[in-house]
C-alpha positions in Angstrom: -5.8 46.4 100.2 -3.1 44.1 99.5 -3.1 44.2 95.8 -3.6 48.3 96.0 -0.1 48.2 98.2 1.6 45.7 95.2 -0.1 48.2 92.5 1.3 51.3 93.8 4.5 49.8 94.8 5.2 48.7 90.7 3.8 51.8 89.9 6.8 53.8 92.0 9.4 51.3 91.0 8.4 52.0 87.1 8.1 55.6 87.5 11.5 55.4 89.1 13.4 53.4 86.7 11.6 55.7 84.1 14.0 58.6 85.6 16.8 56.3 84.9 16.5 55.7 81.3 16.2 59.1 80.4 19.2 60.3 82.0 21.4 63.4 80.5 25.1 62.4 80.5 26.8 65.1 83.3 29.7 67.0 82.3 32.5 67.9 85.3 32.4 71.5 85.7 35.2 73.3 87.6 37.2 70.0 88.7 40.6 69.1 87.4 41.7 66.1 86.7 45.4 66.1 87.5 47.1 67.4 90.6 47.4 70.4 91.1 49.5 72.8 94.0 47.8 74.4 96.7 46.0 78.0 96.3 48.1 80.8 98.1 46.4 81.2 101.5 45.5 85.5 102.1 46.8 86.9 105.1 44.9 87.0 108.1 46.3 89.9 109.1 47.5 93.0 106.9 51.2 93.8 107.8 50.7 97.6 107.2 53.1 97.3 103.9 52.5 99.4 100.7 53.0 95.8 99.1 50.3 93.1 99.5 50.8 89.6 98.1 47.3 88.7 97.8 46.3 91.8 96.0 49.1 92.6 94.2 48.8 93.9 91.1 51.7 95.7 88.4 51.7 99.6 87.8 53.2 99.5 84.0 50.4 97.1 83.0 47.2 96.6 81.3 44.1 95.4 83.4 44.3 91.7 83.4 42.4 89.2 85.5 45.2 88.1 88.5 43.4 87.4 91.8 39.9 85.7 92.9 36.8 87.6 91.8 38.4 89.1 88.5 36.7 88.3 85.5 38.3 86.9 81.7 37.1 86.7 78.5 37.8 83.0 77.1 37.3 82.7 72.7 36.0 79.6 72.8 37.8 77.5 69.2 37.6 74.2 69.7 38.5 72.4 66.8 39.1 68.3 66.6 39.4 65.8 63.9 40.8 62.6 63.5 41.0 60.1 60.6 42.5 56.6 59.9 42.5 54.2 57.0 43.6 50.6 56.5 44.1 48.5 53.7 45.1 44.9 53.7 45.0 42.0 51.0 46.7 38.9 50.8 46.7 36.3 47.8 48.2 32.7 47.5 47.8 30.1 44.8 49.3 26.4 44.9 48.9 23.9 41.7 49.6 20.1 42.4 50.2 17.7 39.3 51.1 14.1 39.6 51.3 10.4 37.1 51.6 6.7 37.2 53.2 5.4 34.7 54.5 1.9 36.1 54.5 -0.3 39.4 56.2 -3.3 39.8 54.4 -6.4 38.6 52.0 -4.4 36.2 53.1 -4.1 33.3 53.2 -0.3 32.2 51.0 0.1 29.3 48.0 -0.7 32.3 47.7 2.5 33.2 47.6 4.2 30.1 47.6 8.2 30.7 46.3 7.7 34.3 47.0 11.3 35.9 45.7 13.8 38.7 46.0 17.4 38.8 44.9 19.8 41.3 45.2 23.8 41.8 44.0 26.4 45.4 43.8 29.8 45.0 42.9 32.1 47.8 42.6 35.5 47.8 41.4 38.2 50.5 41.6 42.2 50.1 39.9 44.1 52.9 39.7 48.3 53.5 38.5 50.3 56.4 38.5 54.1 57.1 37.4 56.2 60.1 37.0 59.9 59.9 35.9 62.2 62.8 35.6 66.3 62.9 34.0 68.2 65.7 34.2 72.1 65.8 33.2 74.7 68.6 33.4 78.2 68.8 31.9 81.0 70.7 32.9 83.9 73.4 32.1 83.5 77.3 33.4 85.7 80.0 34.8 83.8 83.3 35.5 84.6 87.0 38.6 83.6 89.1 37.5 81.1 91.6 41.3 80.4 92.6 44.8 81.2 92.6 47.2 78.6 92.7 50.7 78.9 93.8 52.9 78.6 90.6 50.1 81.8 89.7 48.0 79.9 87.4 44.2 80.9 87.2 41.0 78.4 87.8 38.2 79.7 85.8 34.8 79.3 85.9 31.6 80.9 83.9 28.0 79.8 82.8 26.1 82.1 80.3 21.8 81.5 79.8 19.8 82.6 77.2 16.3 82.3 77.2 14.4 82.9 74.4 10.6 81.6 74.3 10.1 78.2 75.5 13.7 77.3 75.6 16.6 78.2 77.4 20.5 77.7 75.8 23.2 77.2 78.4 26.7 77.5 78.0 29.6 76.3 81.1 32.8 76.5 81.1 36.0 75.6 83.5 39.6 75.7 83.1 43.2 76.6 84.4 44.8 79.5 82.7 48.5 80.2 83.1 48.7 84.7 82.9 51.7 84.1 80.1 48.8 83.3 77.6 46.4 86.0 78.6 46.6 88.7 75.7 46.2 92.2 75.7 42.3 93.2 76.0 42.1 90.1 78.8 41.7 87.7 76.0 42.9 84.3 76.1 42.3 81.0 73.5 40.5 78.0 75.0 43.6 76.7 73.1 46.1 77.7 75.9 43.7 76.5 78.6 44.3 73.7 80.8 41.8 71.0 81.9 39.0 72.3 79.6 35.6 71.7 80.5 32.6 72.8 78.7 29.2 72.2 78.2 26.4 73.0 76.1 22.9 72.0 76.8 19.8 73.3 76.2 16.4 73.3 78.5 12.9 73.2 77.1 11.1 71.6 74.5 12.9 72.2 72.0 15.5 70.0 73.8 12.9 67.9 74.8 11.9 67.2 71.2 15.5 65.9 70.5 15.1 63.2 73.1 13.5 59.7 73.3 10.9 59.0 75.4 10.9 56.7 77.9 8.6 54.6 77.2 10.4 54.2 73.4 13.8 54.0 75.6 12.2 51.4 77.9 11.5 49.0 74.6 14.5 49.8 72.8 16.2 48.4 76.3 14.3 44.9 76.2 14.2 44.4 72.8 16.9 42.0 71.6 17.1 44.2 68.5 
């Protein structure tokens, strides 16, 4: 009975560091990282006015997303690259020469064309160059989840498309100033602030992408 209790407890602690080495790296969805002002609080109780604050919204205007529950369409173009390149070389050379041709007491045809010579070089050229390009694209529609009180927007959406066995999901988050929306209720993930987004996919098709764990749980102990 002892020995079953020792089997099944290695079996639950492999099975649980199994879920460990598999893990999907999470991406922060919705949660700025700098400070940011607090949301305008609605009124608890309406003052009877033509004129609301928290559901104001202009006359001479086209229909653009301004309070909590309005929707935005976000062009997704991300496009990053990066590259840097180093070059370095350095070269020296020294030459020594040197001759005896008398010392006191010997008399000077003992040496006769005793000489030393000696010459160093040293040379060392070395290059390096790093290059990086990532690009991104693609249209999701986002709701309001917040006002904040300088007016600028916090966004959130998530698209899913299934098709077959696999299922493609797209998230994003963000804070949008209403300056950058354009007309149509456009706005570039370009003029977003705090830009979070994530693409996964669910399935096996992502499944076939992965390692397994038990290849993961090698490549961890092997020195190489």
């Amino acid at each position: 009975m002892k020995h079953l209790i020792l089997m099944l407890a290695a079996i639950a602690i492999a099975l649980a560091g199994c879920t460990t080495l598999n893990r999907v790296p999470e991406v922060d969805v919705a949660q700025p990282t700098a400070a940011l002002p607090e949301p305008i609080p609605a009124p608890t109780v309406n003052n009877g006015a033509i004129f609301q604050s928290s559901q104001y919204r202009p006359l001479f205007e086209d229909h653009r997303a301004r309070l909590v529950g309005d929707t935005l369409t976000v062009q997704i173009v991300e496009k990053v690259s990066a590259s840097q390149k180093s070059t370095s070389s350095i070269d020296k050379t020294g030459e020594l020469s040197a001759g005896i041709s008398a010392l006191p007491g010997i008399a000077p045809n003992s040496f006769g064309r005793a000489s030393a010579a000696g010459n160093a070089s040293n040379t060392f050229a070395g290059k390096g160059s790093t290059e990086n390009s990532n690009n991104f694209s693609g249209t999701i529609t986002a709701t309001v989840t917040g006002v904040l009180a300088n007016g600028h927007l916090l966004i959130a959406g998530e698209k899913q498309i299934g098709v077959n066995h696999h299922v493609d999901v797209l998230r994003f988050s963000g804070q949008v100033d209403p300056r950058a929306i354009q007309p149509g209720n456009v706005v570039p993930s370009a003029q977003i602030a705090n830009v979070r987004i994530e693409n996964r996919g669910r399935g096996a098709q992502a499944e076939a992408q992965g390692i397994g764990w038990l290849a993961r749980f090698f490549l961890s102990v092997l020195p190489v």
